[in-house]
Residue frames as a rotation matrix with the C-alpha (Angstrom) as fourth column:
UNK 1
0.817 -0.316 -0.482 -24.86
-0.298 -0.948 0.115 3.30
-0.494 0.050 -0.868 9.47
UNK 2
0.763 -0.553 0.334 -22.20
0.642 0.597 -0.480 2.86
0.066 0.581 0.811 6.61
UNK 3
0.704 -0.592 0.392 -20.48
0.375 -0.159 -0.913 5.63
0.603 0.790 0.110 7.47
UNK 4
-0.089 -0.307 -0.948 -17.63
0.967 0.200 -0.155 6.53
0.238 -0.930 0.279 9.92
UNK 5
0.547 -0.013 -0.837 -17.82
0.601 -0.690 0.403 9.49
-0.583 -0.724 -0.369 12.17
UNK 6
0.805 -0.413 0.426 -16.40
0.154 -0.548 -0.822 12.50
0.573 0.727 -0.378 11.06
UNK 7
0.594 -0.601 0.535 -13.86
-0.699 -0.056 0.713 12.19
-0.398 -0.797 -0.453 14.44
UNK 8
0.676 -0.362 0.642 -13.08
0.562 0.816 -0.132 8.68
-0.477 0.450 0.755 12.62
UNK 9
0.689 -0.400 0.604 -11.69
0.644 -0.045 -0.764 10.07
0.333 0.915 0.226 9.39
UNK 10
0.812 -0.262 0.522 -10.06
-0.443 -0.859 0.257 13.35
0.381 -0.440 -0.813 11.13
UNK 11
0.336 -0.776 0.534 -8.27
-0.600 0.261 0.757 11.15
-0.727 -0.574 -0.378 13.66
UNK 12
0.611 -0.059 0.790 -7.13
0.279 0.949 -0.146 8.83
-0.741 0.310 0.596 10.93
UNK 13
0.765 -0.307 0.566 -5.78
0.206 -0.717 -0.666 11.48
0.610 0.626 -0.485 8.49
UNK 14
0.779 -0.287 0.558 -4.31
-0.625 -0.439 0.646 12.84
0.060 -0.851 -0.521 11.73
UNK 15
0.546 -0.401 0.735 -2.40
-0.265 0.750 0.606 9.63
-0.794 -0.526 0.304 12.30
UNK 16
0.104 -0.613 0.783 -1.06
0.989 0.148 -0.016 8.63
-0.106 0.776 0.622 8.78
UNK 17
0.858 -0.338 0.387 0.37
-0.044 -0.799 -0.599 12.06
0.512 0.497 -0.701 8.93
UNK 18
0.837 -0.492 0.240 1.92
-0.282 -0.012 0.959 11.38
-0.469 -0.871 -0.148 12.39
UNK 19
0.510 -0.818 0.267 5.29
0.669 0.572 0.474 9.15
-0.540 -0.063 0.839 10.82
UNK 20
-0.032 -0.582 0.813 6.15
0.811 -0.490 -0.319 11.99
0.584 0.649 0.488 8.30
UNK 21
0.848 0.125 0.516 5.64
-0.122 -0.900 0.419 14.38
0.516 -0.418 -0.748 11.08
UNK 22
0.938 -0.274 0.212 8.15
-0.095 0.385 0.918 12.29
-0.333 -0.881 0.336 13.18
UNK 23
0.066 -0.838 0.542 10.82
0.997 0.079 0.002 12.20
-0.044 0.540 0.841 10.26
UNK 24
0.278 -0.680 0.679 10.88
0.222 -0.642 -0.734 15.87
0.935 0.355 -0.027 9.95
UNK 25
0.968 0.077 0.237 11.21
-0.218 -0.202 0.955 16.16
0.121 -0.976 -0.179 13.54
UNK 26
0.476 -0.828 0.296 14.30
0.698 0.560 0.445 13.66
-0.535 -0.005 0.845 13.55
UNK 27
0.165 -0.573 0.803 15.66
0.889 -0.266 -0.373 16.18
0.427 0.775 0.466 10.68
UNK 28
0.633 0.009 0.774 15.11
-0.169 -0.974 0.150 19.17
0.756 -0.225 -0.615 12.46
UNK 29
0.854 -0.328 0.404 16.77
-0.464 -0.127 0.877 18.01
-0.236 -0.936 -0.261 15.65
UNK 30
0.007 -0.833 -0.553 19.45
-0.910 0.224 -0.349 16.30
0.415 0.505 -0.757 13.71
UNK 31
-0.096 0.311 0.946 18.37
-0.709 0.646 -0.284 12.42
-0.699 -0.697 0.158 14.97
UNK 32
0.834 0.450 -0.319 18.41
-0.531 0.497 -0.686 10.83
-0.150 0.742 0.654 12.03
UNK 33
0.643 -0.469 0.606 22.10
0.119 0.842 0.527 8.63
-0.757 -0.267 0.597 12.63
UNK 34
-0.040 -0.939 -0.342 25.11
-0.017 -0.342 0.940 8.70
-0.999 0.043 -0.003 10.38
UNK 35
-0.981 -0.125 0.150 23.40
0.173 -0.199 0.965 8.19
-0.091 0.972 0.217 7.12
UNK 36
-0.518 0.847 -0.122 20.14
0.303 0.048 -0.952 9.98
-0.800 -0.530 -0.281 7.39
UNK 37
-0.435 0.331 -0.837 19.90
-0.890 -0.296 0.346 9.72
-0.134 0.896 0.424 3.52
UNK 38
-0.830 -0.035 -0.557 19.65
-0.087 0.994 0.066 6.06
0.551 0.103 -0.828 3.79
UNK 39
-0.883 0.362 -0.298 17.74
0.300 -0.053 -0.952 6.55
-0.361 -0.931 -0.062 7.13
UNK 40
-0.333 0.772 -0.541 14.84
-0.661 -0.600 -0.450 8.93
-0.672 0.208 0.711 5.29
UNK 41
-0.518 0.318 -0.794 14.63
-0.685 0.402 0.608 6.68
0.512 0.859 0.009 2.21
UNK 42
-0.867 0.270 -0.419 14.17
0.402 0.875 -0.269 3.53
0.295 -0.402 -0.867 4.52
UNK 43
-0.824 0.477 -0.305 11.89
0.313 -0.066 -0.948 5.20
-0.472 -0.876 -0.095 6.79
UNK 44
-0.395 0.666 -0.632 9.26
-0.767 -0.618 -0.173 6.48
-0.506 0.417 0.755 3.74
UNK 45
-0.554 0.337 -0.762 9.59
-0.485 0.613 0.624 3.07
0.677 0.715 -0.176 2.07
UNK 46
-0.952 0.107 -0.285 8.63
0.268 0.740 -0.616 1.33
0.146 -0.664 -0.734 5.42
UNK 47
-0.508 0.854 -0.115 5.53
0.313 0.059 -0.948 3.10
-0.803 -0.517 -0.297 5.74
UNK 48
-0.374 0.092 -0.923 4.63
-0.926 -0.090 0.367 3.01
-0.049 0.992 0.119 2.03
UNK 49
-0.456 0.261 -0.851 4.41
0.063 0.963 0.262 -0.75
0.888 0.066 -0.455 2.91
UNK 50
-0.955 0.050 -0.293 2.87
0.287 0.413 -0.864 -0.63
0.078 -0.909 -0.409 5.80
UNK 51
-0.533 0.772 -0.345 0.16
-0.214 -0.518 -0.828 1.13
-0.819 -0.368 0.441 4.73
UNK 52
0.011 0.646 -0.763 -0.76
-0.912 0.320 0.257 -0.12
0.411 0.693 0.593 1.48
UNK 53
-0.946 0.017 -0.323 -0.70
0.221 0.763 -0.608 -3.55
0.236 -0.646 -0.726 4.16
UNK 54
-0.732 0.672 -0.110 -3.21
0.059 -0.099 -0.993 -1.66
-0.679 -0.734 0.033 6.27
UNK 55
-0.629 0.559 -0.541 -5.16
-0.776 -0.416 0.473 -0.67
0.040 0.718 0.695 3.16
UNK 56
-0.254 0.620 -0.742 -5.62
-0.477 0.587 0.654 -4.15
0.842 0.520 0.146 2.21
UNK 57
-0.849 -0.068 -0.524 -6.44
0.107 0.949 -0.297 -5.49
0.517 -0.309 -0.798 5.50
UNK 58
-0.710 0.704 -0.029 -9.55
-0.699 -0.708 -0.100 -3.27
-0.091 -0.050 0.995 5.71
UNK 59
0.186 0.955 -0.231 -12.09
-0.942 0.240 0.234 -5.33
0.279 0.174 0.944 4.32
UNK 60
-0.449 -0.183 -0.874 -10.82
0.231 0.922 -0.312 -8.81
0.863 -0.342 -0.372 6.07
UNK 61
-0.969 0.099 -0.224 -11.13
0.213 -0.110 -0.971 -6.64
-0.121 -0.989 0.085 9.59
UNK 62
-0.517 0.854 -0.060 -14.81
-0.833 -0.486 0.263 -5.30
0.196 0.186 0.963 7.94
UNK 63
0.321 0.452 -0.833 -15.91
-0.519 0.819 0.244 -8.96
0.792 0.354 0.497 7.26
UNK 64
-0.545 -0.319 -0.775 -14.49
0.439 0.680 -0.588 -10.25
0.715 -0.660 -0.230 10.63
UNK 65
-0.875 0.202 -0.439 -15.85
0.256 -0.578 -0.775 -7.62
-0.411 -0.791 0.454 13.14
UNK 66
0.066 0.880 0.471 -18.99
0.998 -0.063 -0.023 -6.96
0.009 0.472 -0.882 10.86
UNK 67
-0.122 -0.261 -0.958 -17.61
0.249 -0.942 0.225 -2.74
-0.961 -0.211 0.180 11.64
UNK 68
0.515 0.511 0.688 -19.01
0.830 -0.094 -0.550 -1.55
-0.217 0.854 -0.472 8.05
UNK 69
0.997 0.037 -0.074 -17.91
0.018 -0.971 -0.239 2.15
-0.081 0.236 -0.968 8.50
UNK 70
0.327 -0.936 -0.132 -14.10
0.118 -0.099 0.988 1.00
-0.938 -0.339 0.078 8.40
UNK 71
0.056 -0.311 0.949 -14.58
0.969 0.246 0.024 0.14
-0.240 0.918 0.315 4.80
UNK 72
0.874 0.343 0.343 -15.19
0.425 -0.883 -0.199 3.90
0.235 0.320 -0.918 3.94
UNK 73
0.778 -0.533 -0.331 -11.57
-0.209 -0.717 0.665 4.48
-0.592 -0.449 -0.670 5.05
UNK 74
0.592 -0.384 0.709 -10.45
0.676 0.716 -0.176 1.80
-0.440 0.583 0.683 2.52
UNK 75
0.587 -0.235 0.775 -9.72
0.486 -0.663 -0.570 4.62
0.648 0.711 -0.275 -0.31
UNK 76
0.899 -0.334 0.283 -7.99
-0.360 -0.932 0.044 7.08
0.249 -0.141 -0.958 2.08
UNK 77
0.684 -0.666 0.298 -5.70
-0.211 0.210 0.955 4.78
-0.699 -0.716 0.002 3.34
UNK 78
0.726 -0.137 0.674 -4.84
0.604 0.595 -0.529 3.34
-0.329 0.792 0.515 0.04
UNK 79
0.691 0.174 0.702 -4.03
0.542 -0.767 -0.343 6.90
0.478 0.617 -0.624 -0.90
UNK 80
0.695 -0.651 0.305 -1.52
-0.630 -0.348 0.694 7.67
-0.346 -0.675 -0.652 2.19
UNK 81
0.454 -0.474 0.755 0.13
0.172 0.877 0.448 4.60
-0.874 -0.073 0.480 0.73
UNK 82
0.328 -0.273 0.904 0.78
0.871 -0.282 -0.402 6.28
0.365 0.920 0.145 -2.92
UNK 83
0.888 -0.192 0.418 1.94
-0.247 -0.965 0.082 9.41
0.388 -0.177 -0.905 -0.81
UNK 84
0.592 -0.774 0.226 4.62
-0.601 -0.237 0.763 7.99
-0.537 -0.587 -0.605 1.04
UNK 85
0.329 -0.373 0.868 5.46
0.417 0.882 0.221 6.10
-0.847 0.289 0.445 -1.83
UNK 86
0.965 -0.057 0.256 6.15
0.057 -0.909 -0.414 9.74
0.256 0.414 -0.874 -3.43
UNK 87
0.803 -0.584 0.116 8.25
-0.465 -0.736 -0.491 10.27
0.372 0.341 -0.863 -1.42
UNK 88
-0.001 -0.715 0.699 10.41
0.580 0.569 0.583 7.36
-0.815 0.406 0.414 -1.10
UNK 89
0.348 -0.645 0.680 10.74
0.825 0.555 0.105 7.89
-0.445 0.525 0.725 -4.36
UNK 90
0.886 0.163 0.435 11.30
0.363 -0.827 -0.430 11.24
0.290 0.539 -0.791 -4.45
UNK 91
0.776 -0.611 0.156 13.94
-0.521 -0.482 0.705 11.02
-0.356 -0.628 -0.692 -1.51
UNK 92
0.174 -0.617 0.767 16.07
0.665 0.648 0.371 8.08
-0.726 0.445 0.523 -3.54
UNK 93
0.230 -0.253 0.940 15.85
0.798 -0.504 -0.331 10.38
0.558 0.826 0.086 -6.92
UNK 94
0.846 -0.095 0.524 16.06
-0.079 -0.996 -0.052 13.92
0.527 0.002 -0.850 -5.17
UNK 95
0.212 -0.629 0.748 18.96
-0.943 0.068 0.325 13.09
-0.255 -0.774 -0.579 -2.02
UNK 96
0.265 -0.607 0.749 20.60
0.098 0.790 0.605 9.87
-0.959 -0.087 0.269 -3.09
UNK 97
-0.073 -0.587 0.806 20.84
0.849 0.387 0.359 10.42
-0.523 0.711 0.470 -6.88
UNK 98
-0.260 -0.128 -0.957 20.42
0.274 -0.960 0.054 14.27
-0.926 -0.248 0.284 -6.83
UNK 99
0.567 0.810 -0.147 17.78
-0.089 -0.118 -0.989 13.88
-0.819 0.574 0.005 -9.98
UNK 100
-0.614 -0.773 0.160 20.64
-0.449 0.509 0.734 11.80
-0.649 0.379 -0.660 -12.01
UNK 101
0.541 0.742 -0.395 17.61
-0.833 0.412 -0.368 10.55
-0.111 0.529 0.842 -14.68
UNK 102
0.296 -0.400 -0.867 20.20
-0.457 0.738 -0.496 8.36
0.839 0.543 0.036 -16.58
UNK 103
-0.817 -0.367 0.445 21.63
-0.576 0.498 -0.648 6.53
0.017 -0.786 -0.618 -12.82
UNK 104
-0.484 0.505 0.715 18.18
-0.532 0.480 -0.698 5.96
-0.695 -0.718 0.037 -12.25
UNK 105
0.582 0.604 -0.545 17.53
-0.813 0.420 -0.403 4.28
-0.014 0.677 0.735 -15.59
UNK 106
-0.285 -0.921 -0.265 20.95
-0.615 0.388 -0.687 2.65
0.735 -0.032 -0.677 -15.13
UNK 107
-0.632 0.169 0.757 19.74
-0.436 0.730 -0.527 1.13
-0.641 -0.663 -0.387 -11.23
UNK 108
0.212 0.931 0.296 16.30
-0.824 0.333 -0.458 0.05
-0.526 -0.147 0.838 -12.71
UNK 109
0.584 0.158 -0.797 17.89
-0.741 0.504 -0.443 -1.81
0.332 0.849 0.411 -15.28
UNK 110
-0.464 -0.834 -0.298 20.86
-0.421 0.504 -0.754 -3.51
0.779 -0.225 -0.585 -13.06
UNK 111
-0.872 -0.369 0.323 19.21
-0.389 0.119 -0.914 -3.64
0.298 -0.922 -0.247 -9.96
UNK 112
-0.728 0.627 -0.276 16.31
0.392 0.712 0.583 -5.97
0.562 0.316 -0.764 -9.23
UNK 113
-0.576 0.340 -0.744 15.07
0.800 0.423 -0.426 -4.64
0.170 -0.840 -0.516 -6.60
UNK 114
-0.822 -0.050 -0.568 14.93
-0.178 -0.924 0.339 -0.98
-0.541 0.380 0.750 -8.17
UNK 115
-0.839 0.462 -0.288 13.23
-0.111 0.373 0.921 -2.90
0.533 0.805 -0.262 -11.09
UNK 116
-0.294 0.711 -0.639 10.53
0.899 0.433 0.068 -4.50
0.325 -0.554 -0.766 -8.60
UNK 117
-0.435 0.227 -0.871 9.85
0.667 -0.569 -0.481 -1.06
-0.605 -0.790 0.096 -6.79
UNK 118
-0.620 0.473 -0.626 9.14
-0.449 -0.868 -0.212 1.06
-0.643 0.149 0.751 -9.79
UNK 119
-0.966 0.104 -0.237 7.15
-0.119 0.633 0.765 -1.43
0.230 0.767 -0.599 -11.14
UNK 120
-0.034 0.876 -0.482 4.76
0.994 0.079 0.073 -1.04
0.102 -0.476 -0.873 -8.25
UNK 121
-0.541 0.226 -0.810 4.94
0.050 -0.953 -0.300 2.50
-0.840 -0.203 0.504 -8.58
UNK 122
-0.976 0.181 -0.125 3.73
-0.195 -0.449 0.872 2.48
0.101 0.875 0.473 -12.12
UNK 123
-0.422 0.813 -0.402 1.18
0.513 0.579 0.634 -0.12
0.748 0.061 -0.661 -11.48
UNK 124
-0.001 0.775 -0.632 -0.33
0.721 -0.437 -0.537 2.17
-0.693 -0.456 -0.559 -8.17
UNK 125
-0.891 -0.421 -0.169 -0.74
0.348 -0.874 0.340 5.12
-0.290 0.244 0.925 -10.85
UNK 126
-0.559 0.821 -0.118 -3.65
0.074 0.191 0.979 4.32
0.826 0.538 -0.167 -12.57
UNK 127
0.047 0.797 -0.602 -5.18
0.799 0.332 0.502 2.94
0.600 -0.505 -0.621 -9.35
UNK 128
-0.311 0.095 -0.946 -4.56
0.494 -0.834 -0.247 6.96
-0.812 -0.544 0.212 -7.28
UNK 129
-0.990 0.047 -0.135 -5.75
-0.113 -0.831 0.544 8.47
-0.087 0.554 0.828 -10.42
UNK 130
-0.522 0.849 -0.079 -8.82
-0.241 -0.058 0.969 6.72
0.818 0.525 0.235 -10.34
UNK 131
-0.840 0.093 -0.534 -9.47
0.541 0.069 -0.838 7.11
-0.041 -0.993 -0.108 -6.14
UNK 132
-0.804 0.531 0.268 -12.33
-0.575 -0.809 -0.120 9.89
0.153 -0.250 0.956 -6.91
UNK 133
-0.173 0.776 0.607 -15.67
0.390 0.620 -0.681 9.03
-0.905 0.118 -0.409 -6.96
UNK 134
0.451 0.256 -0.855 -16.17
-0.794 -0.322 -0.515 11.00
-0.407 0.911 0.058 -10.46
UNK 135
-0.413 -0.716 -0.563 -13.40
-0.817 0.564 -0.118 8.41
0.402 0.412 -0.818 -11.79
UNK 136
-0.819 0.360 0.447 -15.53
-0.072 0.708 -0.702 5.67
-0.569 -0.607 -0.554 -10.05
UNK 137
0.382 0.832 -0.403 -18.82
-0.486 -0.190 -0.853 7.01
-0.786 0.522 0.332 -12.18
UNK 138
0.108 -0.094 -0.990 -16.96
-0.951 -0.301 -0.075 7.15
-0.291 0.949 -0.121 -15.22
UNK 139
-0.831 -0.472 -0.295 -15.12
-0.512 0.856 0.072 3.39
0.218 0.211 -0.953 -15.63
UNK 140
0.490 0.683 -0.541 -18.55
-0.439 0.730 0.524 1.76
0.753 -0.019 0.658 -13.82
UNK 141
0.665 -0.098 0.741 -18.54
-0.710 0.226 0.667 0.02
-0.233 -0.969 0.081 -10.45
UNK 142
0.864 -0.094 0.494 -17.58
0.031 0.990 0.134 -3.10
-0.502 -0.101 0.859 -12.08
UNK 143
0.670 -0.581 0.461 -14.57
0.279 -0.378 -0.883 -1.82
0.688 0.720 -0.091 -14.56
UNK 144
0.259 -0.609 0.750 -13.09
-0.651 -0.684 -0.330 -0.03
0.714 -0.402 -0.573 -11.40
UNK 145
0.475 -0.092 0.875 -12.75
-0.857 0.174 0.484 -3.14
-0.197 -0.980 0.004 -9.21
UNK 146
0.725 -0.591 0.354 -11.22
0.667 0.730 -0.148 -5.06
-0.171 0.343 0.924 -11.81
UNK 147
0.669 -0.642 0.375 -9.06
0.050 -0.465 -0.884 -2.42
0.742 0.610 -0.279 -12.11
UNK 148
0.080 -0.553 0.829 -8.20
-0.928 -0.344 -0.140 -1.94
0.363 -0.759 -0.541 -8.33
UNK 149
0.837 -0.286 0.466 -7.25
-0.222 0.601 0.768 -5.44
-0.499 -0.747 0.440 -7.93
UNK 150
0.426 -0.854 0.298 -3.81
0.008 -0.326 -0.945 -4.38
0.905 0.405 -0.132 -9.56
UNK 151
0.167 -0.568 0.806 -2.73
-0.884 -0.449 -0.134 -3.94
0.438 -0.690 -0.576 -5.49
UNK 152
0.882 -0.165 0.442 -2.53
-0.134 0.810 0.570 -7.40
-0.452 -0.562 0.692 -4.89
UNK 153
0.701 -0.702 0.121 0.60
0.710 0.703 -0.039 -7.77
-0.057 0.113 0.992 -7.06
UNK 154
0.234 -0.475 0.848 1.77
-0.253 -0.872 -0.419 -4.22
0.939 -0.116 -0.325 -6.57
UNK 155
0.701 -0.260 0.664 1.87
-0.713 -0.296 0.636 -5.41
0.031 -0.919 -0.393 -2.82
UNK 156
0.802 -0.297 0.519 3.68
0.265 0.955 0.136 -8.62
-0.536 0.028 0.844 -3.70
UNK 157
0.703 -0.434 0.563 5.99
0.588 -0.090 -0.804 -6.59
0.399 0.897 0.191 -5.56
UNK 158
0.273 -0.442 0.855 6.85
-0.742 -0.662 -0.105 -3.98
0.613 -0.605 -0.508 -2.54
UNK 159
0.729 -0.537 0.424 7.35
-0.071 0.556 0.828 -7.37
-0.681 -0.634 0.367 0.00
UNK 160
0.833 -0.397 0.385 9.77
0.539 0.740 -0.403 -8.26
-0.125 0.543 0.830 -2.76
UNK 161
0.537 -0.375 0.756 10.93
0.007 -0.894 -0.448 -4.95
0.843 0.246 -0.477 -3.47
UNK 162
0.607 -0.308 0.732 11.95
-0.765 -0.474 0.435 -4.44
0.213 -0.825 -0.524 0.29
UNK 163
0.836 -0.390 0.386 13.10
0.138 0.830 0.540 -8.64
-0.532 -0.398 0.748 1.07
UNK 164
0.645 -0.658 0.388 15.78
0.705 0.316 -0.635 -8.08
0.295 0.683 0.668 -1.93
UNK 165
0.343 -0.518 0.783 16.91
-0.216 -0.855 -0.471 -4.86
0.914 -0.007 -0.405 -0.54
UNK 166
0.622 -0.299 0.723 17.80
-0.779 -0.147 0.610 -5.72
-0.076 -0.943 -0.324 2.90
UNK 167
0.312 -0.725 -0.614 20.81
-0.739 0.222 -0.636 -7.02
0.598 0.652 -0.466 2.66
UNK 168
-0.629 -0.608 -0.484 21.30
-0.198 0.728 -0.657 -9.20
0.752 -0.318 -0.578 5.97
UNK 169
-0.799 0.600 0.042 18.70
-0.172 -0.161 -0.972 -8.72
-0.576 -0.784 0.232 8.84
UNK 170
-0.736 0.623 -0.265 15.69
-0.400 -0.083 0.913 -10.08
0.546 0.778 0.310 6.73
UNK 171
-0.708 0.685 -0.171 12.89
0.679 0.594 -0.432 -10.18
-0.195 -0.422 -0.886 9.69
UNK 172
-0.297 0.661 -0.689 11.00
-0.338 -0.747 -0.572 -6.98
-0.893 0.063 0.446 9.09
UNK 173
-0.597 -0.080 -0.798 10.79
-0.802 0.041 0.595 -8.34
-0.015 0.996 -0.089 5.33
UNK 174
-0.863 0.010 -0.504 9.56
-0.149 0.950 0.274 -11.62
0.482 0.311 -0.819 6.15
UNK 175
-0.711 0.674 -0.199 6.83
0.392 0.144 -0.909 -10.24
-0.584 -0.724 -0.367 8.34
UNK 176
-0.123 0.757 -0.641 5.63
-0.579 -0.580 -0.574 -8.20
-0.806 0.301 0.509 6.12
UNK 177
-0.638 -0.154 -0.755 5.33
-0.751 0.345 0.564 -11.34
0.174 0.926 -0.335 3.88
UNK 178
-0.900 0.300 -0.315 3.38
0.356 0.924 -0.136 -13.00
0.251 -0.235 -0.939 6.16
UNK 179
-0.319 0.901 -0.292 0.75
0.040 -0.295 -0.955 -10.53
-0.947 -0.317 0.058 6.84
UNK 180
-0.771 0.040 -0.635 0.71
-0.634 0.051 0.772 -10.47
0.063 0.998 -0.014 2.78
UNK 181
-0.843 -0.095 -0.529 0.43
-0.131 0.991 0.032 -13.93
0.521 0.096 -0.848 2.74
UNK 182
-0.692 0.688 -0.219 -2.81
0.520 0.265 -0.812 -13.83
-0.501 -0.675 -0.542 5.48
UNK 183
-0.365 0.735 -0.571 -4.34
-0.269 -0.670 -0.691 -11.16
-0.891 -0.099 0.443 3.96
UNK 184
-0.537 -0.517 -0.666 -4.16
-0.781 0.007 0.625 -12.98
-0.319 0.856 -0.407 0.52
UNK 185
-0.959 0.168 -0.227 -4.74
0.213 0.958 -0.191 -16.22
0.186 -0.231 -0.955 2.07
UNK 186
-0.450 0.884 -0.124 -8.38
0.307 0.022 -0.951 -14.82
-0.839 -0.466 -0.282 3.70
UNK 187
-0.286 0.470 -0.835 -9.36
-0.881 -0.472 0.036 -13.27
-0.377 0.746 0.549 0.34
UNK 188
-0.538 0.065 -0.841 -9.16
-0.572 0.704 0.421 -16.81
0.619 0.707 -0.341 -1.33
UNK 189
-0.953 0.302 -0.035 -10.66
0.235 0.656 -0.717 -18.14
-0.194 -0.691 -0.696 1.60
UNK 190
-0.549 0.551 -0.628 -13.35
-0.323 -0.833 -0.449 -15.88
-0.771 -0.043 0.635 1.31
UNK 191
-0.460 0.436 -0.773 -14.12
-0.876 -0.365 0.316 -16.27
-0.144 0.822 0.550 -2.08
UNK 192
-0.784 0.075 -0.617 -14.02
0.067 0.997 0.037 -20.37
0.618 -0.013 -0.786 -2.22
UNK 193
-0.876 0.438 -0.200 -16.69
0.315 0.208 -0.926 -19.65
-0.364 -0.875 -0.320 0.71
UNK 194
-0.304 0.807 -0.505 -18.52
-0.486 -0.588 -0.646 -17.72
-0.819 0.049 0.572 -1.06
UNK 195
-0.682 -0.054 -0.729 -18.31
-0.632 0.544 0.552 -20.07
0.367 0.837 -0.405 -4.32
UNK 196
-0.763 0.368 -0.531 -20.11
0.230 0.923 0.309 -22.99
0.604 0.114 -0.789 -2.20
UNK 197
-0.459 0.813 -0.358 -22.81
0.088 -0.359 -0.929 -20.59
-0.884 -0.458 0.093 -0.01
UNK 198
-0.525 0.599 -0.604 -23.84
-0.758 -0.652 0.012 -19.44
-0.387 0.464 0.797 -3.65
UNK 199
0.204 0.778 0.594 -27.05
-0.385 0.622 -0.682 -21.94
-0.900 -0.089 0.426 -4.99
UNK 200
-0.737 -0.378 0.561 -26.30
0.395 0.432 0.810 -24.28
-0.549 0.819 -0.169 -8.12
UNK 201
-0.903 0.310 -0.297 -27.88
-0.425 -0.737 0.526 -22.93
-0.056 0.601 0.797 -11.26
UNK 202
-0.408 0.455 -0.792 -31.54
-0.377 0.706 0.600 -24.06
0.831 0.543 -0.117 -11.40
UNK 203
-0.430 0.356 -0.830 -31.80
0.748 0.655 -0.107 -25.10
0.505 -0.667 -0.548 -7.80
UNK 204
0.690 0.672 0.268 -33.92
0.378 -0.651 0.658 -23.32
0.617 -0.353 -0.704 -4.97
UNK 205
-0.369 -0.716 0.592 -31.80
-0.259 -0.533 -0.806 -21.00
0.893 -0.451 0.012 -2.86
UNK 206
-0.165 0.317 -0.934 -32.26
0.947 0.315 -0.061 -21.29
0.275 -0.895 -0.352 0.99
């Protein structure tokens, strides 16, 4: 069976709604601390990264547990990850620079870390426009997985993006640089494995 339950997907959806349910909550009850512009931005970028994390650590946990029907969530998560990376950047432009275009051409250009963040926004565009399966037909299996490995340095760009912004407290950054860094690390592992399982040209497979 390759695919998950339809409870699976439900309760998953369900759940990567849950943290943007919990922020407007905090807004509604007024919980959100003495800058709860700062507070909202942070709290959309954190799970922007955290989920385009979880995205990529799909097919490590597929290939470790041998669980097949997680991969089929691969694409939705991915896709919660380009949502709350809306709206990060929608709450920085809409409630920190009150849709100021020229500021925010001004940060990207001064500020590195600005620079690094909408760099991985541009670079996930392409790869949520082409999440369908019609947009999967069209490019060809192979065309679309050289395209969608664009999220390894889009994620290497958000750990950066976040490690440059935090200005003094830099563990939450540095974890999420090490689960990077594992999930990175098992891909190359991976492949190199697969490089010497695969038979030399000419010889007899096993």
């Amino acid at each position: 069976m390759t695919r998950p339950t339809p409870w699976l997907k439900s309760a998953v959806f369900a759940l990567s709604l849950t943290p943007l349910a919990w922020l407007v909550w905090q807004a509604l009850f007024g919980t959100l601390g003495v800058n709860p512009i700062e507070t909202v931005n942070r709290f959309l970028g954190d799970w922007a990264l955290r989920f385009l994390l979880i995205a990529l650590a799909v097919t490590p946990l597929r290939k470790v547990t041998g669980w097949v029907p997680v991969a089929r969530l691969r694409r939705m998560l991915g896709l919660f990850a380009f949502f709350y990376v809306c709206l990060h950047l929608s709450s920085y432009l809409g409630l920190d620079l009150f849709f100021d275009w020229q500021a925010l051409a001004k940060d990207i250009v001064k500020r590195r870390y600005i620079t690094l963040g909408m760099a991985a926004f541009v670079l996930l565009l392409p790869l949520a426009a082409t999440s369908t399966d019609g947009m999967i037909r069209r490019l060809g299996g192979r065309r679309w997985r050289r395209l969608h490995l664009l999220v390894f340095p889009i994620a290497v760009l958000a750990v950066a993006h976040y490690w440059m912004m935090v200005k003094a407290d830099i563990r939450q950054p540095m974890l999420y640089a090490v689960i990077l860094a594992a999930l990175l690390g098992f891909r190359v592992a991976a492949a190199l494995a697969g490089r010497l399982r695969r038979p030399r040209s000419g010889g007899a497979a096993a």
